[in-house]
C-alpha positions in Angstrom: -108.8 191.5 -18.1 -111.2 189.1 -18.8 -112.1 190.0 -21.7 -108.4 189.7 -22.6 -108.6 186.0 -21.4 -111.7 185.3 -23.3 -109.6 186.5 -26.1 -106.9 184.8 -25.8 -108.5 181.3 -25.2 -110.8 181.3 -28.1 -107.4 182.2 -30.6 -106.1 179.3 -29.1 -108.6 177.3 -30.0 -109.0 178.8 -33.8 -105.3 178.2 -34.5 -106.2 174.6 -33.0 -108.7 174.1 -35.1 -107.6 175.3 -38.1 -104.3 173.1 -37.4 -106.5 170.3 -37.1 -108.5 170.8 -40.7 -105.2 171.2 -42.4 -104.0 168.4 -40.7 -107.1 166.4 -41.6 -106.9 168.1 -45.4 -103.3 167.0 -46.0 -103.7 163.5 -45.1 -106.9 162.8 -47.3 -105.2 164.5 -49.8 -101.9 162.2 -49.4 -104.7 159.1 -49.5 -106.2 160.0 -52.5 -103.0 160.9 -54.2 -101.8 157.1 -53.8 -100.9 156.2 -49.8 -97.0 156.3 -49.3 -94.1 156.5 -52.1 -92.0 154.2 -53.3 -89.1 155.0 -50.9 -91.7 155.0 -47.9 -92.4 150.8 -49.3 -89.3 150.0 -49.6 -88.2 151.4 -46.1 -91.0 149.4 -44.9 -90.4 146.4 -46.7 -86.8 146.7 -44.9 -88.4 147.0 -41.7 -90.5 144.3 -42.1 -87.8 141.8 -43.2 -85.6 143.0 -40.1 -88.5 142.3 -37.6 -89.2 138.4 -39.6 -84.8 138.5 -39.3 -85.7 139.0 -35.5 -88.0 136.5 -35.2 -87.0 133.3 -36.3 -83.5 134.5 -34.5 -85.3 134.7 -31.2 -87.1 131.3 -31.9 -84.2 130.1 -32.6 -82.9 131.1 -29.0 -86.0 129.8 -27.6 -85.2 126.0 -28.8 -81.9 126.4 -28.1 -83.0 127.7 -24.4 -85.4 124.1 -24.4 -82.5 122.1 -25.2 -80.3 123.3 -22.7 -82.9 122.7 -19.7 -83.7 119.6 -21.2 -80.0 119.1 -21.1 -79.7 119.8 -17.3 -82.9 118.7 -16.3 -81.9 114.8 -17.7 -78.4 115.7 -15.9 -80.0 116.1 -12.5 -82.6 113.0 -13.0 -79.0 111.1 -13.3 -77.6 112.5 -10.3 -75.1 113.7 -12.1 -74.3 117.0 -10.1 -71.3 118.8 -12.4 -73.6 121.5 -13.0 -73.3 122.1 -9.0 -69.5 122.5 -9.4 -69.5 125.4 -11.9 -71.8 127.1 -8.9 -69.0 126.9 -6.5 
């Protein structure tokens, strides 16, 4: 039975190891052979432009955000409390 065990625990750990060779084999090879294709660029060309797209929209927000507390924060410095009646 142990013996068995033995066995069975150093297959696992050839098929392991020969998964990670191949595995280390097909990515030099895909290095040497010129990095990613032309579909793979352009995908992440379009994934780079949609996080920039992202970006300024979100800075955008942020000074908008700024604005608005600026707004209300000028609002209560004149006492002027309508901000209070929306709350009701």
């Amino acid at each position: 039975m142990k013996m068995l065990c033995l066995l069975a625990s150093s297959f696992g750990f050839i098929i392991l190891a020969l998964a990670l060779i191949v595995g280390i084999i097909f990515f030099t090879i895909k290095i040497i052979k010129g990095g990613v294709s032309r579909g793979d660029r352009e995908q992440q060309n379009m994934e780079a432009k949609m996080v920039q797209d992202i970006y300024q929209g979100l800075r955008q927000m942020e000074e908008r955000v700024e604005a608005l507390e600026t707004l209300l924060m000028d609002q209560d410095k004149r006492g002027d409390r309508r901000w209070d009646d929306f709350n009701k």
